[in-house]
RODREN-654025 format. One record per residue: residue in three letters; x, y, z of N, C-alpha, C in turn. Coordinates in steps of 0.05 Angstrom, whole numbers, plus 32768, in hexadecimal, padded with zeros to 4 digits. Example, Ala and Ser with C-alpha at 12.3 -4.5 7.8 and 13.67 -1.06 7.14 Angstrom:
<rs>
ALA81087F8E809C80F67FA6809C81087FBE809CSER81017FD3808E81117FEB808F81028001809D
</rs>
This chain:
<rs>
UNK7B99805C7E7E7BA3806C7E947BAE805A7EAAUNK7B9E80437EB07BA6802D7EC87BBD80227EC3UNK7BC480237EA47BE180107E9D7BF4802B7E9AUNK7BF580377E977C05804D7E9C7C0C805A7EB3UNK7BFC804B7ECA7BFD80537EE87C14803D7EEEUNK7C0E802D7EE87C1880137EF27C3280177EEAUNK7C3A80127EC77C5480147EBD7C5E802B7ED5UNK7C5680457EDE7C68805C7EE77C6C804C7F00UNK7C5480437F0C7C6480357F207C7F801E7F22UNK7C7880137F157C8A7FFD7F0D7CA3800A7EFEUNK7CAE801A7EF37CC0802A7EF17CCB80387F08UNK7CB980437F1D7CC680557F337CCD80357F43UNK7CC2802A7F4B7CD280107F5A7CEB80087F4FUNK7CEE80057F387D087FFB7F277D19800C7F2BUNK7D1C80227F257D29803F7F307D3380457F4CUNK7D21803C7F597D2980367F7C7D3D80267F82UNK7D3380107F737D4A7FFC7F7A7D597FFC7F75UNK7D5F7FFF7F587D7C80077F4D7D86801A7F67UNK7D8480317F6E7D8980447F7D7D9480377F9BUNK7D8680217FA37D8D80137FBB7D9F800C7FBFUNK7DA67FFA7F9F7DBB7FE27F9E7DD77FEF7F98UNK7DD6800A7F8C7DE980147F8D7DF080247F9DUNK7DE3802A7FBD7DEC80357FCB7E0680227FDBUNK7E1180397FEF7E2480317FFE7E2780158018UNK7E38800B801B7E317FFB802F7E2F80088048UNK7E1F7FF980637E15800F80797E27800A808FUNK7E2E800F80A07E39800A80BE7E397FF080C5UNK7E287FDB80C97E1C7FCC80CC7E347FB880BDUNK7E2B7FBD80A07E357FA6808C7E597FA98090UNK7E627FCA80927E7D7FCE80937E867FBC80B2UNK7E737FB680C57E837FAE80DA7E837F9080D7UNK7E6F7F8580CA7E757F6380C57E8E7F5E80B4UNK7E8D7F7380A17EA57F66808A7EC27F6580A1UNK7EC57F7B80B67ED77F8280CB7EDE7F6580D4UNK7EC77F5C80DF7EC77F4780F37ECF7F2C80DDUNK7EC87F2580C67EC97F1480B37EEC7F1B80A9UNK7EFA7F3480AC7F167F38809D7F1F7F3280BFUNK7F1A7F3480D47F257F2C80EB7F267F0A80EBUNK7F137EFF80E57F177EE680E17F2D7ED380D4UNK7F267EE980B57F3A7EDB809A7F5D7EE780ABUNK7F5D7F0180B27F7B7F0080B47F837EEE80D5UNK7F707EEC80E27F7B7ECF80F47F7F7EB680EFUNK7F747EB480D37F747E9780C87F917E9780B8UNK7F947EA7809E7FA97EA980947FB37ECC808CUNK7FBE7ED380997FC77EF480977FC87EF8807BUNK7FE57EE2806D7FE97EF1804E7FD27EEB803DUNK7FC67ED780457FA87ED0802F7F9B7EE48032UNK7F8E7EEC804D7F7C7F01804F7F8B7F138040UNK7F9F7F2280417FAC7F3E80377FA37F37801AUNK7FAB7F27800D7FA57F1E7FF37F867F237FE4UNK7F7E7F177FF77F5F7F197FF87F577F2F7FF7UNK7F597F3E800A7F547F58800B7F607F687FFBUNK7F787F727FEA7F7A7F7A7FDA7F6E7F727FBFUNK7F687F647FBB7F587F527F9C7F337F557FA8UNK7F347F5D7FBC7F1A7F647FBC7F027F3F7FB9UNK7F137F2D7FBB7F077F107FBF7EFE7F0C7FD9UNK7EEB7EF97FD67EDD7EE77FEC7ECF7EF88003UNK7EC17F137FED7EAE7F1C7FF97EBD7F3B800FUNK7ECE7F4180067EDE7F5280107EE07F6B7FFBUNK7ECA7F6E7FEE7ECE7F857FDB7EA67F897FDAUNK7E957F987FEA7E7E7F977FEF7E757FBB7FE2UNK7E6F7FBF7FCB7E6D7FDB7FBD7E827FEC7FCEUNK7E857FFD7FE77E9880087FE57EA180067FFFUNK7E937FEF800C7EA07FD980217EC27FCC801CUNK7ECD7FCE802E7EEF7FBE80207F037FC28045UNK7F087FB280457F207FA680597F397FC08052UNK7F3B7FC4806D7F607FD2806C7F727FC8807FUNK7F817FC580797F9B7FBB80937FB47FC4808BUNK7FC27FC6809E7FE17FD880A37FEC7FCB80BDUNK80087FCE80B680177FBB80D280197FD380E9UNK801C7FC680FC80157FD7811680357FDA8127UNK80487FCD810E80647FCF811F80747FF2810DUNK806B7FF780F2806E800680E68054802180D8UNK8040801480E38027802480CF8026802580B5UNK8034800C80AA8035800B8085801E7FFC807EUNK80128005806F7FF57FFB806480057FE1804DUNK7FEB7FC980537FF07FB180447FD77FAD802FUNK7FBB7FB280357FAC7FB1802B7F957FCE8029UNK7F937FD880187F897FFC80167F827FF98001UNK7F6D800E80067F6580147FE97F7880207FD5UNK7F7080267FB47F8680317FA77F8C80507FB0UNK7F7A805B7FC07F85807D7FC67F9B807A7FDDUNK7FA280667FE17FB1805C7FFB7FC580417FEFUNK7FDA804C7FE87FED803C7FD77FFD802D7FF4UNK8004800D7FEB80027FFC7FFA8023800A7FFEUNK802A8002801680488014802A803980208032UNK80288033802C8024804E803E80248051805DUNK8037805E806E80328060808C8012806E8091UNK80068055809C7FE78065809E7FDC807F80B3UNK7FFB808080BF7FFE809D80D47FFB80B780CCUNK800880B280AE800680CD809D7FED80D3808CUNK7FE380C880917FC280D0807B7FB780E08091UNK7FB180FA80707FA2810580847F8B810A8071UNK7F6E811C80757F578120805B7F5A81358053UNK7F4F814080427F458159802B7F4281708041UNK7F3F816F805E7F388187806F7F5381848080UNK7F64817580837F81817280927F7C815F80A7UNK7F62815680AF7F64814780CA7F78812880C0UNK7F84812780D97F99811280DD7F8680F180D8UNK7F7C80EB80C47F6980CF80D07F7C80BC80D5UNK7F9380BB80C97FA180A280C47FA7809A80E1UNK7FAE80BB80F27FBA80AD81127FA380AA8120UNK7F9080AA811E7F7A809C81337F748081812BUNK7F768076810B7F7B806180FF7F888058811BUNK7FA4805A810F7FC1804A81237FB58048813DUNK7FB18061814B7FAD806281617F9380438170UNK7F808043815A7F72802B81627F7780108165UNK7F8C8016814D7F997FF981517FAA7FEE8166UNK7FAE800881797FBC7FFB818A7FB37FF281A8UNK7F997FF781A37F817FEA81B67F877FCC81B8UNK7F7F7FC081CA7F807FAB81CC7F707F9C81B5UNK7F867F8481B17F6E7F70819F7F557F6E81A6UNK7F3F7F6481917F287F5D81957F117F828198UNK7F227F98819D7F167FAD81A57F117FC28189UNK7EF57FC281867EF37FD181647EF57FEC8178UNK7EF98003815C7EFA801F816B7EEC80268149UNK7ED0803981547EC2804481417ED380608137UNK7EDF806281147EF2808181207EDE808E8114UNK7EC580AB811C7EC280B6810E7EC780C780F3UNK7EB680D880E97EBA80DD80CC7ED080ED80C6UNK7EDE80E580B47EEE80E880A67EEB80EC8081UNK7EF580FF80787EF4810180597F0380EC8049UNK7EF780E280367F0880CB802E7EFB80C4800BUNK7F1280BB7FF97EFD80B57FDD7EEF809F7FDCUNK7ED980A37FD27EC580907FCE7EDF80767FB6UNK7EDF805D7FB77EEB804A7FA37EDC80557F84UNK7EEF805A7F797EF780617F5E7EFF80817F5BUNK7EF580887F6C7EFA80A67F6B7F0F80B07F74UNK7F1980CD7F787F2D80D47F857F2880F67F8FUNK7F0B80FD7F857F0381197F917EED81177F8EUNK7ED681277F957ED5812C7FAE7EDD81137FC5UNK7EE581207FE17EE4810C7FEF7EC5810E7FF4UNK7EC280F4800D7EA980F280187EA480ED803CUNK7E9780EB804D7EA180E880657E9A80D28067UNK7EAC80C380797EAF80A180747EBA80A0809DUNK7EB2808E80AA7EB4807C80C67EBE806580BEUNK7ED5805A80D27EDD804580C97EE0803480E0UNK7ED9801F80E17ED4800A80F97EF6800080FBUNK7F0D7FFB81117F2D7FF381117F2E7FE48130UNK7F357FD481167F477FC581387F637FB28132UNK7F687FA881487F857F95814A7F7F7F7E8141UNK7F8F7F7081327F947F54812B7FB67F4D812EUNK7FB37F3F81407FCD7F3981427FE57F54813FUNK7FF37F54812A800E7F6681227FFF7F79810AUNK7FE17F7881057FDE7F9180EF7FBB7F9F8106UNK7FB87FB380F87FA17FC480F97F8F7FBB80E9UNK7F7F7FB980E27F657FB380CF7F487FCC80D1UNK7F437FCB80BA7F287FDB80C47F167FD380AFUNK7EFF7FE380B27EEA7FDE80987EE47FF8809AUNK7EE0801180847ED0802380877EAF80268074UNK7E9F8034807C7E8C803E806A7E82805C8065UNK7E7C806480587E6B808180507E5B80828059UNK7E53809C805E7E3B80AA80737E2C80B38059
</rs>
Protein backbone atom coordinates (compact mmCIF):
# COMPACT_ATOMS: atom_id res chain seq x y z
CA UNK A 1 0.00 0.00 0.00
CA UNK A 2 3.12 2.48 1.03
CA UNK A 3 4.62 1.80 -2.56
CA UNK A 4 1.56 2.46 -4.21
CA UNK A 5 1.23 5.72 -2.25
CA UNK A 6 4.40 6.81 -3.24
CA UNK A 7 4.43 5.64 -7.06
CA UNK A 8 0.79 7.95 -7.14
CA UNK A 9 2.69 10.45 -5.70
CA UNK A 10 5.53 10.46 -7.83
CA UNK A 11 3.30 10.31 -10.86
CA UNK A 12 1.10 13.37 -9.74
CA UNK A 13 4.54 15.46 -9.44
CA UNK A 14 5.61 14.29 -12.96
CA UNK A 15 2.24 15.40 -14.30
CA UNK A 16 2.64 18.83 -12.69
CA UNK A 17 5.53 19.49 -14.19
CA UNK A 18 5.02 18.51 -17.41
CA UNK A 19 1.96 20.91 -17.02
CA UNK A 20 4.38 23.81 -15.83
CA UNK A 21 6.81 23.53 -18.53
CA UNK A 22 4.35 23.68 -20.99
CA UNK A 23 2.67 26.53 -19.82
CA UNK A 24 2.83 30.04 -21.25
CA UNK A 25 5.51 32.58 -20.80
CA UNK A 26 4.47 35.33 -17.97
CA UNK A 27 4.69 39.20 -18.12
CA UNK A 28 7.74 39.25 -16.47
CA UNK A 29 9.71 36.92 -18.96
CA UNK A 30 7.71 38.75 -22.07
CA UNK A 31 9.27 42.10 -20.83
CA UNK A 32 13.05 40.88 -20.60
CA UNK A 33 12.91 39.25 -24.05
CA UNK A 34 11.50 43.23 -24.95
CA UNK A 35 14.43 44.71 -23.33
CA UNK A 36 17.00 41.88 -24.79
CA UNK A 37 15.22 42.50 -28.71
CA UNK A 38 15.82 46.37 -27.76
CA UNK A 39 19.32 45.63 -27.31
CA UNK A 40 19.88 43.16 -30.39
CA UNK A 41 18.02 45.71 -32.79
CA UNK A 42 20.46 48.63 -31.42
CA UNK A 43 23.29 46.53 -32.01
CA UNK A 44 22.42 45.29 -35.51
CA UNK A 45 18.69 46.04 -36.86
CA UNK A 46 18.90 43.43 -39.93
CA UNK A 47 20.53 40.70 -37.62
CA UNK A 48 18.03 41.18 -35.00
CA UNK A 49 15.05 41.06 -37.70
CA UNK A 50 16.65 37.89 -38.79
CA UNK A 51 16.90 36.63 -35.53
CA UNK A 52 13.73 37.23 -34.67
CA UNK A 53 12.07 35.78 -37.45
CA UNK A 54 14.11 32.27 -37.21
CA UNK A 55 13.20 32.38 -33.70
CA UNK A 56 17.39 32.15 -32.75
CA UNK A 57 19.41 33.32 -29.86
CA UNK A 58 16.73 32.92 -27.50
CA UNK A 59 14.02 34.92 -29.22
CA UNK A 60 11.52 32.15 -29.65
CA UNK A 61 10.59 31.36 -25.61
CA UNK A 62 7.18 28.72 -25.91
CA UNK A 63 4.93 31.39 -27.05
CA UNK A 64 7.22 34.28 -26.09
CA UNK A 65 8.60 35.95 -29.67
CA UNK A 66 9.77 39.59 -30.69
CA UNK A 67 7.56 41.78 -33.20
CA UNK A 68 8.73 44.83 -35.01
CA UNK A 69 7.27 47.02 -37.86
CA UNK A 70 8.70 50.28 -39.29
CA UNK A 71 7.26 53.31 -37.77
CA UNK A 72 7.65 55.42 -41.15
CA UNK A 73 4.98 53.01 -42.84
CA UNK A 74 3.48 50.47 -40.11
CA UNK A 75 4.74 47.40 -42.32
CA UNK A 76 5.55 44.59 -40.12
CA UNK A 77 9.30 43.08 -40.55
CA UNK A 78 9.30 40.46 -37.99
CA UNK A 79 5.54 38.75 -36.88
CA UNK A 80 4.39 35.93 -36.21
CA UNK A 81 2.96 33.65 -39.14
CA UNK A 82 -0.86 34.98 -38.46
CA UNK A 83 0.76 38.33 -39.34
CA UNK A 84 2.39 38.01 -42.80
CA UNK A 85 5.60 40.06 -42.97
CA UNK A 86 4.38 43.72 -45.11
CA UNK A 87 1.44 43.81 -43.09
CA UNK A 88 0.53 47.65 -42.08
CA UNK A 89 0.23 46.84 -38.28
CA UNK A 90 -2.63 49.75 -38.22
CA UNK A 91 -4.99 47.39 -39.77
CA UNK A 92 -5.13 44.42 -37.43
CA UNK A 93 -7.78 44.13 -35.77
CA UNK A 94 -9.09 40.66 -33.29
CA UNK A 95 -11.93 38.07 -33.50
CA UNK A 96 -14.27 40.84 -31.49
CA UNK A 97 -13.21 44.01 -34.04
CA UNK A 98 -11.10 45.94 -31.51
CA UNK A 99 -8.47 47.95 -33.53
CA UNK A 100 -5.12 46.38 -31.60
CA UNK A 101 -2.87 47.05 -34.36
CA UNK A 102 -3.44 51.11 -33.83
CA UNK A 103 -2.65 51.26 -30.22
CA UNK A 104 0.36 48.94 -31.32
CA UNK A 105 1.50 52.05 -33.72
CA UNK A 106 0.23 54.42 -31.53
CA UNK A 107 3.00 53.28 -28.79
CA UNK A 108 5.49 53.35 -30.90
CA UNK A 109 5.39 56.67 -31.31
CA UNK A 110 6.21 57.42 -27.68
CA UNK A 111 9.32 58.43 -27.15
CA UNK A 112 12.31 56.04 -27.23
CA UNK A 113 13.22 54.09 -24.31
CA UNK A 114 9.25 54.40 -23.19
CA UNK A 115 7.47 50.70 -23.00
CA UNK A 116 3.56 51.14 -23.18
CA UNK A 117 1.74 48.02 -21.58
CA UNK A 118 -1.28 47.50 -24.46
CA UNK A 119 -3.96 45.67 -22.67
CA UNK A 120 -5.88 42.49 -23.72
CA UNK A 121 -6.35 41.85 -26.93
CA UNK A 122 -7.57 38.46 -28.83
CA UNK A 123 -4.86 37.00 -30.65
CA UNK A 124 -3.72 33.12 -31.83
CA UNK A 125 -1.82 31.26 -29.60
CA UNK A 126 1.69 30.13 -32.22
CA UNK A 127 0.59 27.27 -34.26
CA UNK A 128 -2.86 27.86 -34.11
CA UNK A 129 -5.18 30.12 -35.88
CA UNK A 130 -8.65 29.73 -33.77
CA UNK A 131 -9.62 30.06 -31.09
CA UNK A 132 -8.04 33.33 -30.37
CA UNK A 133 -6.78 33.97 -26.81
CA UNK A 134 -6.35 37.30 -24.82
CA UNK A 135 -2.82 38.29 -25.07
CA UNK A 136 -1.01 42.11 -23.54
CA UNK A 137 1.76 43.16 -25.35
CA UNK A 138 4.67 45.17 -23.90
CA UNK A 139 5.82 48.15 -27.36
CA UNK A 140 8.10 50.48 -27.71
CA UNK A 141 10.51 52.64 -30.11
CA UNK A 142 13.77 51.60 -31.45
CA UNK A 143 15.10 53.88 -33.52
CA UNK A 144 12.88 53.77 -37.12
CA UNK A 145 10.79 50.42 -36.10
CA UNK A 146 8.19 49.54 -33.15
CA UNK A 147 9.07 46.41 -31.29
CA UNK A 148 7.08 44.58 -28.80
CA UNK A 149 6.94 41.23 -26.90
CA UNK A 150 3.52 39.91 -26.12
CA UNK A 151 2.12 37.16 -23.68
CA UNK A 152 -1.21 35.22 -22.78
CA UNK A 153 -3.26 35.79 -19.88
Amino acid sequence: MFRTIIIGAVSALMLSAAAFAQQGGTAQEARAMLDKAVAAVKTDQAVAVAMFLKGEGGFLDRDLYPFCFRIADGKTLASPKAVPAGTDVRTLKDATGNAYGLAIYAAAQKPEGQITELQSYMFPKPGTTTPTFPKVSFVTKVGDLGCGVGYYK
